[in-house]
MARKOL-746698 format. One record per residue: z negated, y negated, x of N, C-alpha, C, O in turn. Coordinates in steps of 0.1 Angstrom, whole numbers, plus 5000, padded with zeros to 4 digits. Layout:
ZYXZYXZYXZYX;...
//
This chain:
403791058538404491058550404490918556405190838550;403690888567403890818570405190738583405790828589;405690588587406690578591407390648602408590678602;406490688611406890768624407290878619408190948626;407090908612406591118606408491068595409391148595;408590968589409690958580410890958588411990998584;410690898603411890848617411590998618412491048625;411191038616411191198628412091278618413191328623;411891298607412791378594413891298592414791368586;414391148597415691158596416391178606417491208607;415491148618415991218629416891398629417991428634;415791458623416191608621416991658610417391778609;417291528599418391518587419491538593420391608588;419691458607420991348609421391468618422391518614;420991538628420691678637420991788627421591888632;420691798616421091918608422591878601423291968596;422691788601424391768594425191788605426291838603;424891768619425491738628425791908632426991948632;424891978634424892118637425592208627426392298630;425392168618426492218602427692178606428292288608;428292098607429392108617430192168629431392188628;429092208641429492278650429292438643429992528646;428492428637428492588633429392678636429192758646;430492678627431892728632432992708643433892798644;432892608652433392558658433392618668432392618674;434892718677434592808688433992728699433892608699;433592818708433392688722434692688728434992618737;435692778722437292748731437792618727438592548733;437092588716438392458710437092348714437192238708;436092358723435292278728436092108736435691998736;436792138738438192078750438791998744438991878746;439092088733440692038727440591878722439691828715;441791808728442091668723443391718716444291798719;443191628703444391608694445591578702446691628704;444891448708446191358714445391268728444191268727;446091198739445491158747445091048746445890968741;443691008750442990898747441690948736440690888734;441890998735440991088720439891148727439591118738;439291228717437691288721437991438720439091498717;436791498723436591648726434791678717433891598717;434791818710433691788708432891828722431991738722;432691878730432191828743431591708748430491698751;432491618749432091508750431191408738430491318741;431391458724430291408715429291488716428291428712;429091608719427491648723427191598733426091548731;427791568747427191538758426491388753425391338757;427591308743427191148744425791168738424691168743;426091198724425391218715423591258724422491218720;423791368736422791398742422391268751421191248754;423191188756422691048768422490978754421590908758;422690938742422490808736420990868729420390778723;420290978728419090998724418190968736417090928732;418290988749417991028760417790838762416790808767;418290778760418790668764417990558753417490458757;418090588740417390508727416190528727415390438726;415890678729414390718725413590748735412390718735;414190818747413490878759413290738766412090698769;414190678769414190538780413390388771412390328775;414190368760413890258755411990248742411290158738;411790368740410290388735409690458738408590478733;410290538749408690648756408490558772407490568779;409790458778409390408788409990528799410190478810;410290638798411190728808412190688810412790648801;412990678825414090648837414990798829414690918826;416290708829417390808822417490918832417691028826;417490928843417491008850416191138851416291248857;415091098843414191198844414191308826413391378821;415291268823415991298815416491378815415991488812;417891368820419291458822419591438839418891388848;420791508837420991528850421591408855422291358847;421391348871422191208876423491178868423491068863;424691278868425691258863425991258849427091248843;424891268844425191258826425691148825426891128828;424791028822425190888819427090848819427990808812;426990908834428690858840429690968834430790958838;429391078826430191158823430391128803431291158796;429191078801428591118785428190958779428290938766;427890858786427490788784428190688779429390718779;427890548775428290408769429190398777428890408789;430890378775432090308781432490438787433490438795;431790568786432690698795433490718784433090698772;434790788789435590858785435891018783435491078793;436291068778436591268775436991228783437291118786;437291378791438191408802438091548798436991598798;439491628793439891728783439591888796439291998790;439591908809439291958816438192038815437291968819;437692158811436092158809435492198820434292218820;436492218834435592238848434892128850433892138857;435292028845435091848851433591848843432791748844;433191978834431591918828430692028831430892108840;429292058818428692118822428992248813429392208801;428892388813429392428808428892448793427692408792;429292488783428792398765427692478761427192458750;426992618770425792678768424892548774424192478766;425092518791424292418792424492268786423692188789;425192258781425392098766424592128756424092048748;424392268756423792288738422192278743421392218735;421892318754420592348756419592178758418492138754;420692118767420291968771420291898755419491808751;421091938751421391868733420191918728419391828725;419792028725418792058717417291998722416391958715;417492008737415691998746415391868744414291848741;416591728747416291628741415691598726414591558722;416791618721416691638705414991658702414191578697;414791798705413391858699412091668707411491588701;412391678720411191638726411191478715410191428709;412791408716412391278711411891288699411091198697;412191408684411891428673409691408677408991318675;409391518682408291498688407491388692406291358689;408391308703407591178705407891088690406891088683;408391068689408590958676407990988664407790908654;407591158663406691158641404991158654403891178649;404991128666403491088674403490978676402790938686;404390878668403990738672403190678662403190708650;402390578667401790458660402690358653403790328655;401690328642402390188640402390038651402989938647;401790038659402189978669402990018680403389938688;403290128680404090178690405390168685406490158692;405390178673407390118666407190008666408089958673;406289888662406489758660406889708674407689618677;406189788685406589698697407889738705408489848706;408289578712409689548719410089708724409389778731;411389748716412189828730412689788741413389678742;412089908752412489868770414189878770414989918762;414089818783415689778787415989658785415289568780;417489658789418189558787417889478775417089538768;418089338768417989378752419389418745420389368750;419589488735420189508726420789448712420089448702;421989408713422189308705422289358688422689288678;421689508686421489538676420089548670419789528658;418889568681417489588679416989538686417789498695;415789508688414689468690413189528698412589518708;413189608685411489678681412189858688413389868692;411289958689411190048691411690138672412890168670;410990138667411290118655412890108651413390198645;413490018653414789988654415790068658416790108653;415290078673415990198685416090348680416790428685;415290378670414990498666416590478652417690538650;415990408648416990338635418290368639418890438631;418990328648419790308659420690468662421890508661;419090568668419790698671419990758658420990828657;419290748649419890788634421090758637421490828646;421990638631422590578628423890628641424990678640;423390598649424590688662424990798658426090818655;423690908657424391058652425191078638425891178636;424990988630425690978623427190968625427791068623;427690868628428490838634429090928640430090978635;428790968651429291038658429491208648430491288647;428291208641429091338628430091348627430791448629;430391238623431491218614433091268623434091338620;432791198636433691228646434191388645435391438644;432491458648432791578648433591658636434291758638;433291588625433891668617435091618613435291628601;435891558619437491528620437891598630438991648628;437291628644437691748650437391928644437992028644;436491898639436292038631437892058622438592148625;438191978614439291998605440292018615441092098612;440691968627441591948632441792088637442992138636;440492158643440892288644440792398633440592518635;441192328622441492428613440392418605440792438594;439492418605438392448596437992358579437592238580;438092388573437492338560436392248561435492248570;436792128548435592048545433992168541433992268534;432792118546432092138542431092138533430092198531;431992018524431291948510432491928503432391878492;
//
């Protein structure tokens, strides 16, 4: 297995823990905040959907976040947005799952088709005070969905549901 083809399997590691999670998860309690100020799992799929869209679509394929998702993702889902517990205010969680998944599949795709010069070289944008390399940025969306798992599965228990391990 070479490095691209290894980023792509933990890409789809980090996506299957994540999904093992939602499994059970109604789409009614899609909304639900514990408490205010808090999250929704709604809002960690939508992010979870702009920070792949945004690491891997924007910063190593060179695609405008916009040719992505829809104009209002970023401002709804993205870096520094907030849940807003309302679910008229989004898109509805058939269309989150589908944007979640279509990203998901395409970046898994571009990234086990990259070169080894295509991870060694600079990721686009801004720079990032965590990476550098393309390579890195991939490193990165691992490491986000992770994260953000974890999120998920404190709202999972919260609606009742059992540890999964």
């Amino acid at each position: 297995m070479n490095k691209a083809e290894l980023l792509a399997d933990r890409l789809q590691a980090a996506r299957g823990w994540t999904l093992s999670l939602l499994g059970d998860i109604p789409e009614s309690v899609w909304f639900d905040m514990s408490a205010a100020g808090h999250t929704h799992v709604a809002w960690q799929i939508g992010h979870l959907t702009a920070s792949i869209a945004s690491l891997i679509h924007v910063r190593c394929l060179g695609k405008t976040f916009e040719e992505c998702l829809p104009a209002d993702f970023r401002e709804r889902f993205g870096i520094g947005s907030s849940p807003v517990p309302d679910a008229a205010a989004h898109p509805p969680v058939s269309e989150l799952r589908a944007l979640f998944d279509r990203i998901h599949a395409e970046a898994v795709a571009a990234v086990a088709a990259m070169s080894e010069d295509d991870l060694s070289g600079p990721a686009g944008g801004q720079p990032h005070p965590m990476f550098a390399t393309r390579e890195a940025a991939v490193v990165m969306a691992i490491m986000h969905e992770a994260f953000h798992a974890g999120q998920i599965a404190m709202l999972r228990r919260l609606a009742g549901k059992g540890p999964l391990r």
